[in-house]
Gaussian input, Z-matrix of N, CA and C with variables (Angstrom, degrees):
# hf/3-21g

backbone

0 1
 N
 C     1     B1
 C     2     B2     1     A1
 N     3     B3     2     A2     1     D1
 C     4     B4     3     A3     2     D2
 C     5     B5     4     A4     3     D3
 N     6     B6     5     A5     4     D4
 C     7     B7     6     A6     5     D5
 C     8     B8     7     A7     6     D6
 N     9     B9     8     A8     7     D7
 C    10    B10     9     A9     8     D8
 C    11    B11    10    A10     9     D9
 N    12    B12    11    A11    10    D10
 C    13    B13    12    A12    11    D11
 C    14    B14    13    A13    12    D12
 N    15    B15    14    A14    13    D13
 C    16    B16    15    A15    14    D14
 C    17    B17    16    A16    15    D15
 N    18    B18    17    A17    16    D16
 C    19    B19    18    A18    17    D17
 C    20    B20    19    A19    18    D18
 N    21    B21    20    A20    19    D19
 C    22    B22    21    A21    20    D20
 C    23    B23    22    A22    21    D21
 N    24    B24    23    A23    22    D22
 C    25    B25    24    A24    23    D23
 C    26    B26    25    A25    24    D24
 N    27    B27    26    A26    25    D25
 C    28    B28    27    A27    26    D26
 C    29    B29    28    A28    27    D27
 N    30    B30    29    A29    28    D28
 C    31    B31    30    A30    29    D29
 C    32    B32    31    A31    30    D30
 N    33    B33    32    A32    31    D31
 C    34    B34    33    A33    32    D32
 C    35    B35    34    A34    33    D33
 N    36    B36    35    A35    34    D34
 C    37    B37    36    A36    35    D35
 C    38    B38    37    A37    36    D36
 N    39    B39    38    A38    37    D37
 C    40    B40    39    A39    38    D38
 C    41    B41    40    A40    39    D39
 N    42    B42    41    A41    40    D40
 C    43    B43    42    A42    41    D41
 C    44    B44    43    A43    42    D42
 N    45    B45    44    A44    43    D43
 C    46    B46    45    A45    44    D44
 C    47    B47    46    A46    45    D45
 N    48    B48    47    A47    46    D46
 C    49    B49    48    A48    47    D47
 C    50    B50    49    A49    48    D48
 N    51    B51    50    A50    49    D49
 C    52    B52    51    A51    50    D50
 C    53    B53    52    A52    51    D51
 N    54    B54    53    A53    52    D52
 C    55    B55    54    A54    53    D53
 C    56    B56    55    A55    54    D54
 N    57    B57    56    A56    55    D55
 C    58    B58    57    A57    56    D56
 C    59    B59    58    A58    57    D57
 N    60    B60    59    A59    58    D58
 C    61    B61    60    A60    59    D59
 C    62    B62    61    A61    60    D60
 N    63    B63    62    A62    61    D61
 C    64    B64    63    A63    62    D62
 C    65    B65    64    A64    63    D63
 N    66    B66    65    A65    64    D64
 C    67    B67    66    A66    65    D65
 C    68    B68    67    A67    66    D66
 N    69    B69    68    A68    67    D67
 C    70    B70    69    A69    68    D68
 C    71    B71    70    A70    69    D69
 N    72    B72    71    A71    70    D70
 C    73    B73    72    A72    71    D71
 C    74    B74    73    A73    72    D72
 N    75    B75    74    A74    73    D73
 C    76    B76    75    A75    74    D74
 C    77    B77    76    A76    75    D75
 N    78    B78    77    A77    76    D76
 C    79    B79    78    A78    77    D77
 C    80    B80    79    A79    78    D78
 N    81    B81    80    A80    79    D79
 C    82    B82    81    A81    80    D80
 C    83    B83    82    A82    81    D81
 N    84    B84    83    A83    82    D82
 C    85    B85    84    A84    83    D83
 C    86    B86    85    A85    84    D84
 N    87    B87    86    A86    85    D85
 C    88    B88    87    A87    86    D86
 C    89    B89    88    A88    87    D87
 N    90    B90    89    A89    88    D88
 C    91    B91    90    A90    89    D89
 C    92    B92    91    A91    90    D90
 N    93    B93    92    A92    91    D91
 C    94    B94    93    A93    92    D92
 C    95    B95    94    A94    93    D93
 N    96    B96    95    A95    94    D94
 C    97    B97    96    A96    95    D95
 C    98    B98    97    A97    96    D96
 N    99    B99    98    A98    97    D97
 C   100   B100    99    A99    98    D98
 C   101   B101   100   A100    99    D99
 N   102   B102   101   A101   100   D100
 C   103   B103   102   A102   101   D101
 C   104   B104   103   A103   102   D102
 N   105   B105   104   A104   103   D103
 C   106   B106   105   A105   104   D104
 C   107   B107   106   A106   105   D105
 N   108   B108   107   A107   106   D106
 C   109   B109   108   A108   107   D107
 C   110   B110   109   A109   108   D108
 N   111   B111   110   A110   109   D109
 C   112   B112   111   A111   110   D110
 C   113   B113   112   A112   111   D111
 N   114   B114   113   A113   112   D112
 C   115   B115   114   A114   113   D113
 C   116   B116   115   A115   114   D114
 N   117   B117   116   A116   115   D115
 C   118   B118   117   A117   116   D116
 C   119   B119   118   A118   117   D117
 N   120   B120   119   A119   118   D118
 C   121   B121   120   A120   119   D119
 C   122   B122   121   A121   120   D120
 N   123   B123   122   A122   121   D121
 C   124   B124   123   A123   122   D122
 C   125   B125   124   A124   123   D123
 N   126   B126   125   A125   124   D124
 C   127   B127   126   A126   125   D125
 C   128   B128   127   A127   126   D126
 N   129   B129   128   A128   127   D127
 C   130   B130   129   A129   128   D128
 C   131   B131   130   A130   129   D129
 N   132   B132   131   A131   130   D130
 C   133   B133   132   A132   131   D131
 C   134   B134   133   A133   132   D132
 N   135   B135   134   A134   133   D133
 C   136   B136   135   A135   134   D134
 C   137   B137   136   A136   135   D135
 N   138   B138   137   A137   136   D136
 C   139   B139   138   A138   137   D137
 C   140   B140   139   A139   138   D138
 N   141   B141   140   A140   139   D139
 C   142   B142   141   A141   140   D140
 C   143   B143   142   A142   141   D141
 N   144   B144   143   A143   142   D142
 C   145   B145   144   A144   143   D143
 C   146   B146   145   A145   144   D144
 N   147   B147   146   A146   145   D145
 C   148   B148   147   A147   146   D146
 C   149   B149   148   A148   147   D147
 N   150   B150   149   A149   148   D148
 C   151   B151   150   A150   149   D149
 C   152   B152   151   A151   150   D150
 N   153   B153   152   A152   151   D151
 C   154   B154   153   A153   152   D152
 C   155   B155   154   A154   153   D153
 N   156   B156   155   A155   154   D154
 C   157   B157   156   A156   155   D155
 C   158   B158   157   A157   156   D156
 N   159   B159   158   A158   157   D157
 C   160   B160   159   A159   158   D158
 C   161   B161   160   A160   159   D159
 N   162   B162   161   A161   160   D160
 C   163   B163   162   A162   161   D161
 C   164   B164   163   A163   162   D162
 N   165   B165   164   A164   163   D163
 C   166   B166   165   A165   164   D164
 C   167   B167   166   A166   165   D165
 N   168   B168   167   A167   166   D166
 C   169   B169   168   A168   167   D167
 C   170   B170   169   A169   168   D168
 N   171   B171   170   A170   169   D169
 C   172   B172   171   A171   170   D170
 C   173   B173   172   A172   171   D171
 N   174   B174   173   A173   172   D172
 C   175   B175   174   A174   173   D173
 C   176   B176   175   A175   174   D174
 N   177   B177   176   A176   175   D175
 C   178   B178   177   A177   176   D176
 C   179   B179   178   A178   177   D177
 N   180   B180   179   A179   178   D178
 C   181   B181   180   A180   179   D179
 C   182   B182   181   A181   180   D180
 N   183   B183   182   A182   181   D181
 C   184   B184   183   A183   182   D182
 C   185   B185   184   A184   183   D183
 N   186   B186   185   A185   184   D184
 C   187   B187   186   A186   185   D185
 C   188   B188   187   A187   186   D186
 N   189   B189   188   A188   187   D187
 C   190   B190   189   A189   188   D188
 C   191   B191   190   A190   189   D189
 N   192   B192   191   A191   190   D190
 C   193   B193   192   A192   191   D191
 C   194   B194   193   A193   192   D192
 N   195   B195   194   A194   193   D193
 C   196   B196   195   A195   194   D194
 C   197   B197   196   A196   195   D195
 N   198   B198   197   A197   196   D196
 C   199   B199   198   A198   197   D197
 C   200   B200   199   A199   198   D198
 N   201   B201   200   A200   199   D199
 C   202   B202   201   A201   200   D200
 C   203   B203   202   A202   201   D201
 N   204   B204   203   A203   202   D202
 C   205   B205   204   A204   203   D203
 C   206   B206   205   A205   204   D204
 N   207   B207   206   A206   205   D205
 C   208   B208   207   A207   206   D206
 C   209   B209   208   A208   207   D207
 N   210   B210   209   A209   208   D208
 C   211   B211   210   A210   209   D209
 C   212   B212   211   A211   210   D210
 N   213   B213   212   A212   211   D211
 C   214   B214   213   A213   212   D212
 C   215   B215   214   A214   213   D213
 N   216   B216   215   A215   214   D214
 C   217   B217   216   A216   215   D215
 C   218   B218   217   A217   216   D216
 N   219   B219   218   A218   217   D217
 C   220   B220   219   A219   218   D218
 C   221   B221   220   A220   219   D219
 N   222   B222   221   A221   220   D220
 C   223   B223   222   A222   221   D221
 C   224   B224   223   A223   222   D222
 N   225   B225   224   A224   223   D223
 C   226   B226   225   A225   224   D224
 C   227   B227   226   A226   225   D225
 N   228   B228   227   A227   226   D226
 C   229   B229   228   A228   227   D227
 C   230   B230   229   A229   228   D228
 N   231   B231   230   A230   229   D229
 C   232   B232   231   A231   230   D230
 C   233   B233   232   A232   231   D231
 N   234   B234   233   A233   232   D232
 C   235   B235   234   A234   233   D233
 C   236   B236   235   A235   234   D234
 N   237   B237   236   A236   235   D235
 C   238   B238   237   A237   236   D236
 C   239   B239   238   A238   237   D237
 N   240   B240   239   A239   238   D238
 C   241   B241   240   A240   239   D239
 C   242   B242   241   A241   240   D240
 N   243   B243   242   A242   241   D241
 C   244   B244   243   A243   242   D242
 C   245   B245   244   A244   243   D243
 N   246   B246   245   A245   244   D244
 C   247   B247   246   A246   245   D245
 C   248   B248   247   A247   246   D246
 N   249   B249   248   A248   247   D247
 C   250   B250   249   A249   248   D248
 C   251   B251   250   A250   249   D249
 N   252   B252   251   A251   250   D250
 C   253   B253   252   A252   251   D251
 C   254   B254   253   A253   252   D252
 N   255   B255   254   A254   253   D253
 C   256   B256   255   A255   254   D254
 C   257   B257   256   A256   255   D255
 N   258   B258   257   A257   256   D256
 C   259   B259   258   A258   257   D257
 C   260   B260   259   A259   258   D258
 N   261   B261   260   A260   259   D259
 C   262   B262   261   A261   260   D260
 C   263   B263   262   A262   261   D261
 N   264   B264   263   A263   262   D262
 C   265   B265   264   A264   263   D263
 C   266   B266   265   A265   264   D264
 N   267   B267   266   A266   265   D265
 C   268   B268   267   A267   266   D266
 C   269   B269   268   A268   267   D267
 N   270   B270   269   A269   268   D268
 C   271   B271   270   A270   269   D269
 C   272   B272   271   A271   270   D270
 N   273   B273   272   A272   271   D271
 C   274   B274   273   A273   272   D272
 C   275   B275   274   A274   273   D273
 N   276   B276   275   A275   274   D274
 C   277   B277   276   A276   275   D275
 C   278   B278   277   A277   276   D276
 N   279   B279   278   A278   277   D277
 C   280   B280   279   A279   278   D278
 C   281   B281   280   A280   279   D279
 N   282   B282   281   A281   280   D280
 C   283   B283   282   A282   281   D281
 C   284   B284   283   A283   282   D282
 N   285   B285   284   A284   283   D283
 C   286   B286   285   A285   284   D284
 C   287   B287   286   A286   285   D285
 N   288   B288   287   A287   286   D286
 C   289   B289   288   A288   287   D287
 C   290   B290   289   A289   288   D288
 N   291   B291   290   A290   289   D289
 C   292   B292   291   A291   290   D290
 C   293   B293   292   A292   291   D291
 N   294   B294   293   A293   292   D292
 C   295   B295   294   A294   293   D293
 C   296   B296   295   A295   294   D294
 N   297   B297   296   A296   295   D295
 C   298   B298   297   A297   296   D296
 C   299   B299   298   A298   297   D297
 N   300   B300   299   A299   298   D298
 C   301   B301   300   A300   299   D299
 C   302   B302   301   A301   300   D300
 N   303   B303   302   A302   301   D301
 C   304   B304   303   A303   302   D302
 C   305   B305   304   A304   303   D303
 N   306   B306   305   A305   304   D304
 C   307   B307   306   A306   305   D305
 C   308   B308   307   A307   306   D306
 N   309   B309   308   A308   307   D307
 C   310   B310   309   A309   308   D308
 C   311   B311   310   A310   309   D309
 N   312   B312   311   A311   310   D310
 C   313   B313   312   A312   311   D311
 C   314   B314   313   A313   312   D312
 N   315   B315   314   A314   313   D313
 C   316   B316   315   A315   314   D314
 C   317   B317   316   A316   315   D315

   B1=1.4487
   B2=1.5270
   B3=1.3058
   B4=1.6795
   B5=1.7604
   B6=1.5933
   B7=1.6179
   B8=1.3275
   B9=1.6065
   B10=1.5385
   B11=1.7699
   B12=1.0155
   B13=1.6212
   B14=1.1954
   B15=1.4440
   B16=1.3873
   B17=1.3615
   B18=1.6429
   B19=1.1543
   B20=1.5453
   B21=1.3373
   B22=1.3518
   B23=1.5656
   B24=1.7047
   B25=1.5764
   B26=1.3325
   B27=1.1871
   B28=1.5181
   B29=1.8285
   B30=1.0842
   B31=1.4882
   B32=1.7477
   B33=1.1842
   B34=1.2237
   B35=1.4814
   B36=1.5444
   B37=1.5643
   B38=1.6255
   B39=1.2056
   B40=1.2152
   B41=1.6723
   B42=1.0623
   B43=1.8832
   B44=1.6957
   B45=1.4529
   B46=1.1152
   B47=2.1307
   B48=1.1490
   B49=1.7016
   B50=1.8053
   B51=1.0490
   B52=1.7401
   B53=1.2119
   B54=1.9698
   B55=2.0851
   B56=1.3346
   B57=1.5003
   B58=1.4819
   B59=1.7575
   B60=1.4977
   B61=1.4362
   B62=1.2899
   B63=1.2782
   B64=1.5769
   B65=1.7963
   B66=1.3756
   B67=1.2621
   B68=1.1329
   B69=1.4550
   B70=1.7211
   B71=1.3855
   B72=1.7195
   B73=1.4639
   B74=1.2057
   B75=1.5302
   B76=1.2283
   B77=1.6037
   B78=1.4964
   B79=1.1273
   B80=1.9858
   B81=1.6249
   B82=1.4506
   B83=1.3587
   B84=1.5457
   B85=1.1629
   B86=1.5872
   B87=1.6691
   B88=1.4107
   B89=1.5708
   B90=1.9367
   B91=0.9672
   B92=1.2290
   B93=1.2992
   B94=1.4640
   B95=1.4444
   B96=1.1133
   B97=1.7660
   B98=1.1952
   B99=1.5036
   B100=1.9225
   B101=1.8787
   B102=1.2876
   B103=1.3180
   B104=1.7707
   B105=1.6016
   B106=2.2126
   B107=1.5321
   B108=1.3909
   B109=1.6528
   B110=1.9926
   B111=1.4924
   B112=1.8762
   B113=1.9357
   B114=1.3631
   B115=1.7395
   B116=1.1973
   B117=1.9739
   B118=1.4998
   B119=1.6771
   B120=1.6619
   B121=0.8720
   B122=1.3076
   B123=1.1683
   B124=1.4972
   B125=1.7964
   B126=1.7713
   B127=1.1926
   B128=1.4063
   B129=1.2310
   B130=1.8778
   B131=1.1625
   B132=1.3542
   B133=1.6284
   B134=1.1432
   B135=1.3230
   B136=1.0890
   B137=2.2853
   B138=1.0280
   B139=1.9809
   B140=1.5431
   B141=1.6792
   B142=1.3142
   B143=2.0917
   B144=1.3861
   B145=1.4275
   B146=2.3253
   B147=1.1244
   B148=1.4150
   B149=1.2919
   B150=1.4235
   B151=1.4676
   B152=1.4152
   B153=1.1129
   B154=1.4590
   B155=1.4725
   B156=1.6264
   B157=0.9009
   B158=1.9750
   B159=0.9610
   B160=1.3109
   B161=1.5168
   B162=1.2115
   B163=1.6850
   B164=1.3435
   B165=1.5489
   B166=1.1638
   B167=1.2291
   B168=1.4757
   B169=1.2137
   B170=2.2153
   B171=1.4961
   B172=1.9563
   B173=1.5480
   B174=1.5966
   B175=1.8035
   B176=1.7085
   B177=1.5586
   B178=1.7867
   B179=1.6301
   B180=1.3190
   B181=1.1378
   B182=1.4498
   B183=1.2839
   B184=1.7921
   B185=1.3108
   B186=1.6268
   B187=1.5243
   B188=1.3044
   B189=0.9350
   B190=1.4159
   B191=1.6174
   B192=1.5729
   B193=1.7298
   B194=1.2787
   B195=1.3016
   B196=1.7199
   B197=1.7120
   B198=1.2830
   B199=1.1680
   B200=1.0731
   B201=2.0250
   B202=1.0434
   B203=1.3604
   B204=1.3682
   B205=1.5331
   B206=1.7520
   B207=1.1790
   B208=1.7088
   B209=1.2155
   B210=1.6755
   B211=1.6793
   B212=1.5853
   B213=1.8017
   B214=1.6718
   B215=1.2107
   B216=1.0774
   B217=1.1267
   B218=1.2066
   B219=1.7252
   B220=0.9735
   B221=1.8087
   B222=1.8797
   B223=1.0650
   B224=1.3968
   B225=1.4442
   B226=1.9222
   B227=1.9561
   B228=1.0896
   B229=1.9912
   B230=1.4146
   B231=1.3148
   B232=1.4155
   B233=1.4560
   B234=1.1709
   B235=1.3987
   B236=1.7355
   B237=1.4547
   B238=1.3325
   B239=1.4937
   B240=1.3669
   B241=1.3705
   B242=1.6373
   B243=1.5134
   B244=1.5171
   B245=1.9930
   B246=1.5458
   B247=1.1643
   B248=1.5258
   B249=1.6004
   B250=1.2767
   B251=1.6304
   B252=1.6997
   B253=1.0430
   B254=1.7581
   B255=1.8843
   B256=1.5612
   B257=1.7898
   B258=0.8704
   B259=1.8734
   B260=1.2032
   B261=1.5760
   B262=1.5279
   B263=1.6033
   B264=1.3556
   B265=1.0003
   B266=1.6304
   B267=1.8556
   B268=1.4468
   B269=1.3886
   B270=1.0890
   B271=1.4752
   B272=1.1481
   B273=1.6415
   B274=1.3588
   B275=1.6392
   B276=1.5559
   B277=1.9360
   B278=1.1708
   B279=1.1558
   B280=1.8499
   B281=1.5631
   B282=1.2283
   B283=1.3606
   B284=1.4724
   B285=1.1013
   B286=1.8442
   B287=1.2984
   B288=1.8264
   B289=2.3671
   B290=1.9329
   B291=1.2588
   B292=1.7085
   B293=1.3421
   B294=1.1902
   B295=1.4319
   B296=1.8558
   B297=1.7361
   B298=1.6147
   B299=1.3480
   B300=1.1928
   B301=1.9852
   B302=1.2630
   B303=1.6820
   B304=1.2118
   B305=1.3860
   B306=1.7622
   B307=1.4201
   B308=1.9079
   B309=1.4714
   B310=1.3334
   B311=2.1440
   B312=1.4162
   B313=1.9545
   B314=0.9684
   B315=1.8212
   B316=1.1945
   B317=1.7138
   A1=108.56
   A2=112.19
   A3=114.47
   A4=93.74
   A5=104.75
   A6=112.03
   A7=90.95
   A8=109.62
   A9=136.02
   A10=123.89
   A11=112.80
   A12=97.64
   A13=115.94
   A14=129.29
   A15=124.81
   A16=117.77
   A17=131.51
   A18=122.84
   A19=121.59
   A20=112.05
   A21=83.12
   A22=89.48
   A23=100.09
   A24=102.09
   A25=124.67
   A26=133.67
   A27=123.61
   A28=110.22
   A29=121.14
   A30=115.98
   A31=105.65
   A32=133.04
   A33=124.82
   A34=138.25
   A35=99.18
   A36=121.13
   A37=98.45
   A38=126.60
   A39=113.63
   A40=123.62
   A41=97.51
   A42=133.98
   A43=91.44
   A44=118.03
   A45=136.48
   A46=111.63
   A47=130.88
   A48=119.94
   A49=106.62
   A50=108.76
   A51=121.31
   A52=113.70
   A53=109.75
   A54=81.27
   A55=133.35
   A56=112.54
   A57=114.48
   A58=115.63
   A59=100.89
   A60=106.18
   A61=111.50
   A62=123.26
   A63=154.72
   A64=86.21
   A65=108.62
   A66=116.42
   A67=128.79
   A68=122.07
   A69=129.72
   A70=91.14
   A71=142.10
   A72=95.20
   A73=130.72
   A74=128.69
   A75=144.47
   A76=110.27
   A77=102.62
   A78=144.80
   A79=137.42
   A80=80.31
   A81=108.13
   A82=126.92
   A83=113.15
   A84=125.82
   A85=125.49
   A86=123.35
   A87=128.75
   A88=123.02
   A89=123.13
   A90=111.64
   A91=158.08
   A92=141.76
   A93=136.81
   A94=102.09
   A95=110.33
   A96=151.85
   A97=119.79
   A98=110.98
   A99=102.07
   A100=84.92
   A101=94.18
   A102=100.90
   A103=120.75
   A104=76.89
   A105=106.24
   A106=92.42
   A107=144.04
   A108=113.49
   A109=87.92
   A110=78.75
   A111=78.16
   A112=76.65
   A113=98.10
   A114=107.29
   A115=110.86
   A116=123.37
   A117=164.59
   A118=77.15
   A119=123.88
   A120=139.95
   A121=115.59
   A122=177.03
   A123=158.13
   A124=102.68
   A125=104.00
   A126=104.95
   A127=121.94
   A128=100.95
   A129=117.02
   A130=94.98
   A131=88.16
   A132=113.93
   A133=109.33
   A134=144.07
   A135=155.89
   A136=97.75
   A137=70.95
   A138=92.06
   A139=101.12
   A140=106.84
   A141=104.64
   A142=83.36
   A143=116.38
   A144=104.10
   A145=90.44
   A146=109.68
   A147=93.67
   A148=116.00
   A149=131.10
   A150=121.69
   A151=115.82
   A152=109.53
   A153=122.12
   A154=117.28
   A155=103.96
   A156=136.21
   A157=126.82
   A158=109.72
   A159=125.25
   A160=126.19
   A161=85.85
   A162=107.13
   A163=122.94
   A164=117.83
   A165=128.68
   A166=123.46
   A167=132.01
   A168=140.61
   A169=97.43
   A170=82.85
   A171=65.20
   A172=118.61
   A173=100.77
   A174=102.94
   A175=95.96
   A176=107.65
   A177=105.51
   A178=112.74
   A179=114.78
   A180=131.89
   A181=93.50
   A182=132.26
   A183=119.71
   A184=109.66
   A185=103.58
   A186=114.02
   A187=104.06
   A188=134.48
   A189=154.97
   A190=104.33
   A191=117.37
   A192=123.32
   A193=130.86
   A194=121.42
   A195=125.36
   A196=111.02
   A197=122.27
   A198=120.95
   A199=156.86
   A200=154.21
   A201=148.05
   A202=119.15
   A203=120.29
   A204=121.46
   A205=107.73
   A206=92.00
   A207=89.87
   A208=97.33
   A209=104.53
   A210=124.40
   A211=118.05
   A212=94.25
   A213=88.07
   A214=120.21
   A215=151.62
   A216=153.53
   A217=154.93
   A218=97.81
   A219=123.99
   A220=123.54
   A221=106.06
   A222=88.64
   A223=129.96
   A224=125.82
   A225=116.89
   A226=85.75
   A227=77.33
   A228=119.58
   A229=100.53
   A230=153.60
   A231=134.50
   A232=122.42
   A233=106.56
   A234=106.35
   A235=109.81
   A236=112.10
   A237=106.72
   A238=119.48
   A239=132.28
   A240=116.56
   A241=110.53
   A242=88.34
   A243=92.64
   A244=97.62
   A245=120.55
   A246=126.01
   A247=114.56
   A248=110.12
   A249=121.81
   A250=117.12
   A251=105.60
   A252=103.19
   A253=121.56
   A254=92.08
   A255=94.48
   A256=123.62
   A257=100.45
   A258=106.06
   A259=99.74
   A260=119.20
   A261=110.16
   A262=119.66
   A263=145.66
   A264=160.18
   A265=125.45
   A266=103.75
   A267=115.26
   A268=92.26
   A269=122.47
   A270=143.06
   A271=143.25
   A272=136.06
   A273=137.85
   A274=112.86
   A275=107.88
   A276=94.83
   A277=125.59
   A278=113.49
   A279=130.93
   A280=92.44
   A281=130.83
   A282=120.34
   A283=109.55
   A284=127.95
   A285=122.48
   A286=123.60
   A287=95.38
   A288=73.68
   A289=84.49
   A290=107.88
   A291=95.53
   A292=109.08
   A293=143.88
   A294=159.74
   A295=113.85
   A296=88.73
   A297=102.63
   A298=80.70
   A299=146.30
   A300=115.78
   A301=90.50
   A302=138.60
   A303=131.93
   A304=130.71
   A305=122.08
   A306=95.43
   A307=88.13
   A308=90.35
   A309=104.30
   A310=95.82
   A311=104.05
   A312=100.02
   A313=93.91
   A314=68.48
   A315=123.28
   A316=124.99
   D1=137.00
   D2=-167.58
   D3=-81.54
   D4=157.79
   D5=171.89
   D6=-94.08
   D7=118.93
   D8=141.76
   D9=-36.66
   D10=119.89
   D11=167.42
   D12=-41.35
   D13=150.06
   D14=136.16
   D15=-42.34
   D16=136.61
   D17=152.17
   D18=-87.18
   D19=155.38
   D20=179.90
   D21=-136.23
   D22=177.33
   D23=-168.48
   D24=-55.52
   D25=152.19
   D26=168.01
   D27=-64.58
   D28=143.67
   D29=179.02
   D30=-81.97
   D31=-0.71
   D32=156.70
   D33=-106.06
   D34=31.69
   D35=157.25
   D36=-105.61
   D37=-19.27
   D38=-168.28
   D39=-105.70
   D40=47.17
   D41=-174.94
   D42=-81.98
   D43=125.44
   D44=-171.49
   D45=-72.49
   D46=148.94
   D47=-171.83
   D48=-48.02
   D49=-39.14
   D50=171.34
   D51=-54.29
   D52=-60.93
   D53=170.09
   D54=-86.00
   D55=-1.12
   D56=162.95
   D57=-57.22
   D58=-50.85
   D59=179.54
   D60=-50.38
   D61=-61.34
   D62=176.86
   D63=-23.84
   D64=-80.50
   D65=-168.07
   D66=-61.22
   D67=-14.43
   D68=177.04
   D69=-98.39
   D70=-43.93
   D71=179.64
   D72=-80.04
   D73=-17.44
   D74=122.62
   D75=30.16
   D76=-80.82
   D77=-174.04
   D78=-75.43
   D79=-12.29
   D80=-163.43
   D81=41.03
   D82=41.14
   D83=173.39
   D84=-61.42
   D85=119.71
   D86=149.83
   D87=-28.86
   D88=38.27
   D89=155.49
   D90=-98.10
   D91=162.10
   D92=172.35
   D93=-101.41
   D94=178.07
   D95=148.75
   D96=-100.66
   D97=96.50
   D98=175.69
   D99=-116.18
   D100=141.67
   D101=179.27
   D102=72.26
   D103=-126.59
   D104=161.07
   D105=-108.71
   D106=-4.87
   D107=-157.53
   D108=-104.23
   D109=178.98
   D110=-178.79
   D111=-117.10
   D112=-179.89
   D113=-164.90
   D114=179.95
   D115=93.07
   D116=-127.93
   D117=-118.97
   D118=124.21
   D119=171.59
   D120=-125.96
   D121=56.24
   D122=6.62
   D123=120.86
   D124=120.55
   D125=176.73
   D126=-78.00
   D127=-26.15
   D128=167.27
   D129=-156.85
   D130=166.15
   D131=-173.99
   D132=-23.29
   D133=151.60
   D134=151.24
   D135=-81.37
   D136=155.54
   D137=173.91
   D138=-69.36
   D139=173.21
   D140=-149.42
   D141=-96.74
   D142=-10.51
   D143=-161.58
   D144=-90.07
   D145=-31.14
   D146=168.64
   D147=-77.74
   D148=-28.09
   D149=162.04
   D150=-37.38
   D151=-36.62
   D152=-154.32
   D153=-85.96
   D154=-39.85
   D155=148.06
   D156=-35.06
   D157=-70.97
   D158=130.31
   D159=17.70
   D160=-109.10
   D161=175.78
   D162=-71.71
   D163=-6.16
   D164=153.08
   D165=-70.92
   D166=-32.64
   D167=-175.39
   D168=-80.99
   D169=-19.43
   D170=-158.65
   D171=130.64
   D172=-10.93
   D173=179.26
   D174=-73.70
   D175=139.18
   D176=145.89
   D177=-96.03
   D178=177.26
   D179=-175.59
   D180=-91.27
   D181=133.08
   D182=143.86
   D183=-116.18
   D184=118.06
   D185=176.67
   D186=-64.66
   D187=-67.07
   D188=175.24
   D189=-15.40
   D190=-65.87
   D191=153.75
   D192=-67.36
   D193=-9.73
   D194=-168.77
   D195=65.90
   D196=-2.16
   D197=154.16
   D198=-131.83
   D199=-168.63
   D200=172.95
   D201=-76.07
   D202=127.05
   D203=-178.06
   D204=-123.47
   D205=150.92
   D206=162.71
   D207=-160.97
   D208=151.44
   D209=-162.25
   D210=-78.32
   D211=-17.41
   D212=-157.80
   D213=67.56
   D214=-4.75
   D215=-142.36
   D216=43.57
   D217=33.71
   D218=172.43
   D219=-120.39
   D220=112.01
   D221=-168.91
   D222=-122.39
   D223=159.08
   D224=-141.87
   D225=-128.74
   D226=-165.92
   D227=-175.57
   D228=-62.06
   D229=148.38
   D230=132.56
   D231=-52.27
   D232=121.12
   D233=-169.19
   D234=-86.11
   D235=64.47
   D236=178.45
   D237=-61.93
   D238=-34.21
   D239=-168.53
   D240=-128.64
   D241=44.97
   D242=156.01
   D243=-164.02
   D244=159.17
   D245=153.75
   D246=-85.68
   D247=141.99
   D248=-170.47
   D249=-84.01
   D250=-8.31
   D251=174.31
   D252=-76.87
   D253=-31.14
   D254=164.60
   D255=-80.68
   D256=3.00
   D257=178.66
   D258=-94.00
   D259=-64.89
   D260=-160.18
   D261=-96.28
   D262=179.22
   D263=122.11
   D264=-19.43
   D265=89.02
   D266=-155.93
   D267=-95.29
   D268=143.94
   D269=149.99
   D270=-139.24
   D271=125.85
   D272=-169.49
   D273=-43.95
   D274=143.57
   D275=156.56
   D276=-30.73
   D277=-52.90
   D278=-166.89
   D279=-56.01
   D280=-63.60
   D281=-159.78
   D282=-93.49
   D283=-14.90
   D284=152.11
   D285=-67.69
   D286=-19.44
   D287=-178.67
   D288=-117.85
   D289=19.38
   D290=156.43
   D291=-99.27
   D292=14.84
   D293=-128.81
   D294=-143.40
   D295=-34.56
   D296=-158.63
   D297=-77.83
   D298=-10.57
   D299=-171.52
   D300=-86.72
   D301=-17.09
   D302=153.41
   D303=-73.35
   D304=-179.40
   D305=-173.90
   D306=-78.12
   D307=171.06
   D308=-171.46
   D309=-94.68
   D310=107.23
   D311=159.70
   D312=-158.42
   D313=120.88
   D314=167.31
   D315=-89.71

């Protein structure tokens, strides 16, 4: 069997909780704070240039949730048999990037 490269991460998942925030209000994005992840909730589809938008910054899609997530760069377990909004510590945009001139814990 041949040795595979390592892959290694893309450097635009690995955008710190500040420029995710930075970039969804930016953007006037429907986000939260669950945990460390940020989490793009959308009543319908969004258009194809914020999709695009999106996944450029580093959001994935989760079919599985109906929405956009990104790790910050921090990365965990699949959380198949539980939602993270009921595990972790949820909070609006508004009160995570009024937060960031503090330390940010989450």
């Amino acid at each position: 069997m041949k040795n595979l490269p390592k892959q290694t991460q893309s450097s635009k998942s690995n955008h710190s909780i500040i420029e995710v925030l930075e970039f969804c209000k930016a953007r006037n994005l429907p986000a939260r704070v669950v945990g460390k992840w940020v989490w793009v909730k959308f009543d319908s589809k969004p258009n194809a240039e914020i999709r695009q938008a999106l996944k450029d910054f580093g959001f994935r899609w989760s079919r599985r949730r109906g929405q956009w997530s990104h790790s910050c760069g921090y990365s965990s377990r699949p959380a198949h048999s539980y939602r993270p909004w009921d595990k972790y510590r949820t909070i609006s945009l508004d009160e995570a990037y009024q937060s960031v001139g503090m330390e940010v814990t989450l």
